[in-house]
C-alpha positions as CSV (number, residue, x, y, z in Angstrom):
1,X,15.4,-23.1,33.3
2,X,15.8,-25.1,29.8
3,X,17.9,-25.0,27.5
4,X,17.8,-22.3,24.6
5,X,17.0,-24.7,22.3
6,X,13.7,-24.7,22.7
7,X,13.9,-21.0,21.7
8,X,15.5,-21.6,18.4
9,X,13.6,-24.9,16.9
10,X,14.1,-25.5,13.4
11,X,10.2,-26.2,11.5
12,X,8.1,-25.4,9.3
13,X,5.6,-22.5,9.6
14,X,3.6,-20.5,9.6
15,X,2.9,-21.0,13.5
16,X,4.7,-22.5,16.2
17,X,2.1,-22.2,18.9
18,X,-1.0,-23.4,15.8
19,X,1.5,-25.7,13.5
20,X,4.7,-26.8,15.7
21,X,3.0,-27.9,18.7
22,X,0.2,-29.4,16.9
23,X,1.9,-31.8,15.6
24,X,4.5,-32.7,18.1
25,X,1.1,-33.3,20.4
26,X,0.3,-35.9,17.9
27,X,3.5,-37.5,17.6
28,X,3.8,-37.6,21.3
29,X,0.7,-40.0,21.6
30,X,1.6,-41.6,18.7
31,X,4.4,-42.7,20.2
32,X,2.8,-43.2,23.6
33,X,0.0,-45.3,22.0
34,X,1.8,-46.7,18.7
35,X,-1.5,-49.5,18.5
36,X,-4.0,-47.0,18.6
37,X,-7.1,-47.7,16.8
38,X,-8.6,-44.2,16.4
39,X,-7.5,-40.7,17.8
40,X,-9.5,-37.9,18.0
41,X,-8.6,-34.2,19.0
42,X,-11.0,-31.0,20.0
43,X,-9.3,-27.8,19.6
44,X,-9.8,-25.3,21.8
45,X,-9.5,-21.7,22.6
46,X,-7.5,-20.0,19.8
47,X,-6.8,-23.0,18.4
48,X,-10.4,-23.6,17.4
49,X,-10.8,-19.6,16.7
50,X,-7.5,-19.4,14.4
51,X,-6.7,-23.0,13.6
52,X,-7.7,-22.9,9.9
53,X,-5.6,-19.9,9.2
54,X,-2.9,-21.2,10.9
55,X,-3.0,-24.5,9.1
56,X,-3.5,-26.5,12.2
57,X,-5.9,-29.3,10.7
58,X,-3.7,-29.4,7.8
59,X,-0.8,-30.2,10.2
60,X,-2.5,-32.7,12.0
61,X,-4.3,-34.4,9.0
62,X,-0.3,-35.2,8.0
63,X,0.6,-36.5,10.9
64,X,-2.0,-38.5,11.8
65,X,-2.6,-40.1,8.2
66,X,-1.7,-43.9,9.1
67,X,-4.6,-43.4,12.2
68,X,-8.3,-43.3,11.8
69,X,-8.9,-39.7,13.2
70,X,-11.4,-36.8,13.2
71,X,-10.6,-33.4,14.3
72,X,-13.2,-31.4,16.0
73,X,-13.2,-27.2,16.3
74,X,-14.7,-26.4,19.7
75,X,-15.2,-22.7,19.2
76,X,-17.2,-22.4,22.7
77,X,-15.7,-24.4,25.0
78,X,-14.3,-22.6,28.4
79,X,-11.0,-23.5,28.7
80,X,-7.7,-22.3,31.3
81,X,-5.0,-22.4,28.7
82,X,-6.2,-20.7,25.0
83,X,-4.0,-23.5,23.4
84,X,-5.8,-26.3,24.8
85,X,-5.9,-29.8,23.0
86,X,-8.5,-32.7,23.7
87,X,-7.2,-36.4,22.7
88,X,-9.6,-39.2,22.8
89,X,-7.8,-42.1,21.8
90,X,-9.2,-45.5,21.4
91,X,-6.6,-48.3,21.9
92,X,-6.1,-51.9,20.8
93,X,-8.3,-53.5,23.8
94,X,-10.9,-50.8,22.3
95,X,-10.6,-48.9,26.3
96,X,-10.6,-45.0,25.7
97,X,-7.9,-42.8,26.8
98,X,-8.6,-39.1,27.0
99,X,-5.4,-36.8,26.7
100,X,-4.9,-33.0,27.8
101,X,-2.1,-31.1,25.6
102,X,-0.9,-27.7,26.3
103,X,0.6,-25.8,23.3
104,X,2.6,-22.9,25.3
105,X,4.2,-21.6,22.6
106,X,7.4,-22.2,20.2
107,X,6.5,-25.3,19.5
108,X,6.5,-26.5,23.1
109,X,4.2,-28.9,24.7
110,X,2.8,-29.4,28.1
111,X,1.3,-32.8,28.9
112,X,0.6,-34.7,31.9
113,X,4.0,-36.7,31.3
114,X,6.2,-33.5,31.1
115,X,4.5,-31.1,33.3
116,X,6.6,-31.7,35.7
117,X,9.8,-33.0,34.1
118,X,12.9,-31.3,36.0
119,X,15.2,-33.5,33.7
120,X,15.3,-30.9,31.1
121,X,16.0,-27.8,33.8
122,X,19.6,-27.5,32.5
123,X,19.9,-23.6,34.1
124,X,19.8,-23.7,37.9
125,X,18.4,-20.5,37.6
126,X,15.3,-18.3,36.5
127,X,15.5,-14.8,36.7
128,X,18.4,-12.4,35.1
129,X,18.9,-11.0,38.3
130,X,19.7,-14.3,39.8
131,X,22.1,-14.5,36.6
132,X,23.7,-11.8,36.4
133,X,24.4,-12.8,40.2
134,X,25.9,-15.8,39.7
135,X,27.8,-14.4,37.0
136,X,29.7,-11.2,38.9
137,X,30.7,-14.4,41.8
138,X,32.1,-16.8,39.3
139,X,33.4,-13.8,37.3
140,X,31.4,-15.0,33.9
141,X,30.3,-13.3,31.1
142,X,27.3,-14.4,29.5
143,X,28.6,-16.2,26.7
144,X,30.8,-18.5,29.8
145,X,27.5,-19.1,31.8
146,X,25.8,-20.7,28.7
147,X,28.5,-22.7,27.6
148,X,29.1,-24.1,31.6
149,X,25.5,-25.3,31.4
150,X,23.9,-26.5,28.0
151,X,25.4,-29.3,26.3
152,X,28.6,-29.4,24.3
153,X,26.7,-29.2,21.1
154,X,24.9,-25.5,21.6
155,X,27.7,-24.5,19.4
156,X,27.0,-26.6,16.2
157,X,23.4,-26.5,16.7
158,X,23.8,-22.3,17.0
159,X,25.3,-22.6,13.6
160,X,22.3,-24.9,12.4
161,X,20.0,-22.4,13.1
162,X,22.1,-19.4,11.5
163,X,22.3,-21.2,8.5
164,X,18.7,-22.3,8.7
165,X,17.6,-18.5,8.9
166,X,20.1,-17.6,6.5
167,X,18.4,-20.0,3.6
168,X,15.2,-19.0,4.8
169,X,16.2,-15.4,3.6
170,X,17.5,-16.7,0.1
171,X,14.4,-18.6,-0.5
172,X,11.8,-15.8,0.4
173,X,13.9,-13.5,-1.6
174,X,14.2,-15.1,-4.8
175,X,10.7,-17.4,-4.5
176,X,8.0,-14.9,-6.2
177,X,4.3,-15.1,-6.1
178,X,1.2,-15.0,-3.6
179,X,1.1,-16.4,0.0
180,X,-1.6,-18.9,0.4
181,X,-4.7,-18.0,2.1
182,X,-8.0,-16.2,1.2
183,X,-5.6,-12.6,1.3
184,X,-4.4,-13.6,-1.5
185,X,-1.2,-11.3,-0.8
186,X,1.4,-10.9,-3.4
187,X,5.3,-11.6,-1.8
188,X,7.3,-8.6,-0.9
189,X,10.3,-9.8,-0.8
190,X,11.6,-10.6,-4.4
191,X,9.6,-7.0,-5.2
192,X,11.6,-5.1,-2.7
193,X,15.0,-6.7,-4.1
194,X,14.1,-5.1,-7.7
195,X,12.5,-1.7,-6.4
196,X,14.2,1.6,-6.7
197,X,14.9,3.7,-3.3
198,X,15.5,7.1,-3.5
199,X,18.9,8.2,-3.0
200,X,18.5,9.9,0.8
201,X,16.4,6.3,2.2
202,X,18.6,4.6,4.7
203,X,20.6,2.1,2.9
204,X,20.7,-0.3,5.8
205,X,17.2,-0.4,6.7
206,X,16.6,-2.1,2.9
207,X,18.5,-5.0,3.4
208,X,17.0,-5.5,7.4
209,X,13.3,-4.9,5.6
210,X,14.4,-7.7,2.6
211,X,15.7,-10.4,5.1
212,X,12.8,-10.1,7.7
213,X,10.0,-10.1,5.4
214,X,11.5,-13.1,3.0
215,X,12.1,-14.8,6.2
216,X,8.1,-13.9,7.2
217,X,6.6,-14.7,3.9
218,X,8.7,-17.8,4.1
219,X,7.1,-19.0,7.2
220,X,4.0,-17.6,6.0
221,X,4.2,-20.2,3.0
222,X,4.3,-23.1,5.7
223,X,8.6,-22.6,4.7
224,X,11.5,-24.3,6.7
225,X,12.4,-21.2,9.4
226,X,13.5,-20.9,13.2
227,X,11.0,-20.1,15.5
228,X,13.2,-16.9,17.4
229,X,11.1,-17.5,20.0
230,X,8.2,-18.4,17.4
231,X,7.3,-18.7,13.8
232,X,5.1,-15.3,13.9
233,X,8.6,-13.4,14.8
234,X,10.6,-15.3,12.7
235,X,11.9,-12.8,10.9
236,X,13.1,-10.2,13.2
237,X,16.4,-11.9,14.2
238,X,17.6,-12.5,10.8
239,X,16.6,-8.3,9.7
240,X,18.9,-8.2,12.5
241,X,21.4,-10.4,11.2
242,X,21.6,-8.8,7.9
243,X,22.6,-5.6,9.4
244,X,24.7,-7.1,11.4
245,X,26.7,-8.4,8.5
246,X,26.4,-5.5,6.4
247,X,27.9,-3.7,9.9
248,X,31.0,-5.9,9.1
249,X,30.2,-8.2,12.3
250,X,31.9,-11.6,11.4
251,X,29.5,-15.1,11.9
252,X,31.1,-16.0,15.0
253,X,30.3,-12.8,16.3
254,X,26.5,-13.3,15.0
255,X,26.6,-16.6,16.2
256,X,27.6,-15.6,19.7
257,X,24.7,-13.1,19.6
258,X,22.4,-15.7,19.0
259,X,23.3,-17.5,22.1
260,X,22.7,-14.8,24.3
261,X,19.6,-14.0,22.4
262,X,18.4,-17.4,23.0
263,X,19.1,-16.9,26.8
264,X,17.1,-14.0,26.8
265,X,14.4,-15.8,25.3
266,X,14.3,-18.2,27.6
267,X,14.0,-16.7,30.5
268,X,11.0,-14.2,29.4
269,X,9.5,-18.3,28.3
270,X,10.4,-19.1,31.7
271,X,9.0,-16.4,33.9
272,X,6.3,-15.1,31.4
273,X,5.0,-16.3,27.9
274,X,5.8,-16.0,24.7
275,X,2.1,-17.1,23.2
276,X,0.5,-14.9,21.3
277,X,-2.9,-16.6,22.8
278,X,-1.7,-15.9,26.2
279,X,0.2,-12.6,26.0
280,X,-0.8,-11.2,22.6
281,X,2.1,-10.7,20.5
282,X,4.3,-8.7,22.8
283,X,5.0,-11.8,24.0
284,X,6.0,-13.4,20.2
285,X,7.8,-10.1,18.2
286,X,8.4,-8.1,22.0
287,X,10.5,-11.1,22.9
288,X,12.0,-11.1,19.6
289,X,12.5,-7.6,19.9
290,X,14.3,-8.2,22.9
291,X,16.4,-11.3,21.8
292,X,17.6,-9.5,18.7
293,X,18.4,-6.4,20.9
294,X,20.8,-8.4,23.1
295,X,22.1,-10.1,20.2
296,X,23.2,-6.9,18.9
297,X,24.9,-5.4,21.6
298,X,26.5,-8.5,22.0
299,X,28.1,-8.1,18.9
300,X,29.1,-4.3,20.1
301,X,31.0,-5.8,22.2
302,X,28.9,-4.1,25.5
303,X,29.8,-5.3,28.8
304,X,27.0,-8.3,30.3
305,X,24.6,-4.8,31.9
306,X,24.8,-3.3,28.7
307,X,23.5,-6.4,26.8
308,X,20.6,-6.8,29.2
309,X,19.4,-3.2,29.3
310,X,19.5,-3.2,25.5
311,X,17.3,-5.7,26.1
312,X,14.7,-4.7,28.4
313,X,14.7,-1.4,26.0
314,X,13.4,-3.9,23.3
315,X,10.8,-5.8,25.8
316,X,9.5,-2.5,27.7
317,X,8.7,-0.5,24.1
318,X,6.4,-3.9,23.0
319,X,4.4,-3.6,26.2
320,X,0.6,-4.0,25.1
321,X,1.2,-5.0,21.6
322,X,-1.8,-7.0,20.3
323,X,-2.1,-10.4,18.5
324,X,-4.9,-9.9,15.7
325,X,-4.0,-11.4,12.6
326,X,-6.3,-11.2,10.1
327,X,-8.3,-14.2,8.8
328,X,-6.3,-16.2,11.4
329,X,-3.1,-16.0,9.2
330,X,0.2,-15.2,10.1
331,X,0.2,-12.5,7.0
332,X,-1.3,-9.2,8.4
333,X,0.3,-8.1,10.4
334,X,2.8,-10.5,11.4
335,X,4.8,-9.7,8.4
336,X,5.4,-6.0,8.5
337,X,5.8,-6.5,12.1
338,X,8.7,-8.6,12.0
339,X,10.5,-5.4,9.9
340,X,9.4,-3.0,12.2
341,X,10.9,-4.8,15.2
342,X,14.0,-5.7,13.5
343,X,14.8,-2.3,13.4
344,X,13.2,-1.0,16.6
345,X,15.8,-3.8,18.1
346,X,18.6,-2.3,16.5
347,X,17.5,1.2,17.8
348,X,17.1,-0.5,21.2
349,X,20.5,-1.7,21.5
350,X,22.1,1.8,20.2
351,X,19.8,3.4,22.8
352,X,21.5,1.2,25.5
353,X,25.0,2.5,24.6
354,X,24.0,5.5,25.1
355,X,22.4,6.0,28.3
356,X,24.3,4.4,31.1
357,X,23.1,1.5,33.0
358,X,23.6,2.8,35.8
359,X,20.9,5.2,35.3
360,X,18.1,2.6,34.5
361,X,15.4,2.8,36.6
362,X,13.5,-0.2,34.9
363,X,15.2,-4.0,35.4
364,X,14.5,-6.4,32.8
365,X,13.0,-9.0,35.0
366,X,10.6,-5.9,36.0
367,X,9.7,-5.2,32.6
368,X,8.9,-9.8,31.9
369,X,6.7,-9.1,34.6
370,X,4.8,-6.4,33.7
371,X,4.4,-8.0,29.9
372,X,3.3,-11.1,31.5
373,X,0.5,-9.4,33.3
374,X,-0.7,-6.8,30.7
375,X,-1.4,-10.3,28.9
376,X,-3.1,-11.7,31.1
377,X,-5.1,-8.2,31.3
378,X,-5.2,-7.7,27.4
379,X,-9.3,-8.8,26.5
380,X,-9.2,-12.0,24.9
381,X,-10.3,-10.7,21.2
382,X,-6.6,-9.4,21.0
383,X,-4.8,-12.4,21.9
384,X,-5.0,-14.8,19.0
385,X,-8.3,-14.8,18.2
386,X,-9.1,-13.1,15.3
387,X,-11.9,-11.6,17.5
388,X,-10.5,-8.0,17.6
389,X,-8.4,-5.1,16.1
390,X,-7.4,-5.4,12.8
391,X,-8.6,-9.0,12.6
392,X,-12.4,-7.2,13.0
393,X,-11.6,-4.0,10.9
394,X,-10.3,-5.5,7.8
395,X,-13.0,-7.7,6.0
């Protein structure tokens, strides 16, 4: 398993999978052919279908500005992976290299040079079960097991990523106006800061809605955010982080919680998906769900079974959850959604004080199954396509 830095990757929005990977495709073959005369790219799959709402020609326009290039939509082609890219490069001795790219979500790429790099396996293992395992014999929490694998900067980068998703939330609160796009939708944010609640609304959920929707809008915007695991559910760990502040939690507590929320992360990337295109979006805000959930127990203090079935609370109650943005923008409704998460993650972890883990009947590596198949069941006008749902209703 890799490291749970590739769950928390510092970028700009509005999509990881659309955006992020994009562009560190064509960076990769820039680098691989730096005397390239001309590179062309056919997006396929959701990329074609959603690409101009997610700003995916924009992204690669910048990035490929010194090249001669053309970018071609391929709305038809049949292809395995919904994030497929096509690269036909021309190179110096004018011979023609074709190229396959994978975006697989957060940001991460799957070419035919890293498909089957083991360098980056930092975790020797896959599943929680086989975690938690190893744990109870080398008598580790979960916090020890991360720190004994990744690299002795997780801790500094950690805090780079709380203090990204901390300015993230000043900026969308304070920065007025409309998100771009032909939904011309006004920014909630700075409203919500100036609004008046009425006196028996639940002060803390205020604060959780502010953060996660200027962290949203932010990304929205094409902002600087952590994907957490990806730039649709941006904004339900730092909801969660605002509460957890307001709870009195200090930042090395949140900052612990973010580790194990990362490990979490990474092994629902590992054994399942977290692509909306390939899992619809219980794979993007049900893992987020489930990261933030974690997180927050974490902070509670709850023993390692605890913080897993907190968890698998968050991941098991996003089962079936669709991807159908409207327009193909991350706007509707990827921004509400990462609210309504943030809280249902909070909820999740006070549900997993309360009823014994010894009681569970549903493991978490169960319930990373299950959303990995329902995705691969869900029809394929609710998995990033704009094809479907609310993508189809709202005109």
């Amino acid at each position: 398993m890799r490291s749970i830095k590739e769950i928390y990757v510092i970028g700009r929005g509005p999509s990881s999978s659309h955006t992020m990977g994009p562009v560190f495709a064509c960076e990769y073959l820039l680098k691989k052919y730096p005397k390239a005369q001309r590179i062309d790219v056919t997006l396929c799959g959701s990329l074609a279908l959603t690409g101009k709402g997610h700003l995916t020609d924009v992204a690669i326009n910048e990035t490929l500005c010194n090249v001669p290039h053309k970018i071609i939509f391929d709305y038809h082609k049949n292809v395995k992976h919904p994030n497929t890219m096509l690269f036909r490069i021309v190179k110096e001795d004018k011979k023609i290299i074709n190229e396959r790219v994978l975006s697989i979500g957060g940001g991460t790429i799957l070419t035919k040079d890293n498909k089957n790099d083991k360098a980056k396996e930092i975790y020797p293992h896959k599943t929680m079960k086989e975690i938690v395992s190893y744990c109870q014999q080398n008598n580790l929490t979960l916090l020890n097991y991360i720190h004994k694998f990744e690299s002795d900067d997780i801790d500094a980068y950690i805090k780079s990523v709380y203090d990204t998703m901390e300015n993230a939330v000043e900026r969308g609160k304070n920065t007025p106006g409309f998100l771009p796009g032909k939904l011309h939708l006004s920014r909630k944010a700075p409203q919500m800061m100036k609004a008046q609640y009425p006196n028996n609304f639940d002060a803390c959920a205020i604060p959780v809605f502010i953060a996660s929707f200027a962290v949203a809008e932010e990304n929205a915007c094409g902002g600087k955010i952590v994907t957490a695991p990806t730039c649709g559910s941006a904004g339900v760990i730092p909801g969660v982080i605002e509460f957890l502040k307001i709870e009195g939690y200090k930042e090395k507590d949140i900052l612990n919680g973010l580790l194990i929320g990362g490990l979490i992360g990474q092994v629902i990337k590992t054994n399942a998906s977290v692509s909306g295109a390939e899992c619809g979006c219980q794979a993007e805000i049900g893992a987020a769900c489930s990261m933030a959930a974690a997180m927050t127990a974490c902070c509670y203090g709850d023993k390692t079974e605890d913080i897993i079935q907190a968890a698998e609370i968050g991941l098991e109650h996003s089962l079936g959850l669709t991807c159908d943005p409207v327009d193909g923008y991350v706007q509707i409704p990827c921004i509400e959604r990462c609210a309504m998460f943030a809280m249902k993650a909070i909820n999740a972890a006070k549900i997993g004080e309360i009823i014994p883990a010894s009681e569970v009947r549903v493991n978490f590596d169960n319930v990373v199954k299950t959303m990995l198949q329902t995705g691969h069941d869900l029809c394929s006008k609710y998995k990033e396509t704009s094809k479907g749902g609310l993508a189809k209703i709202i005109k």
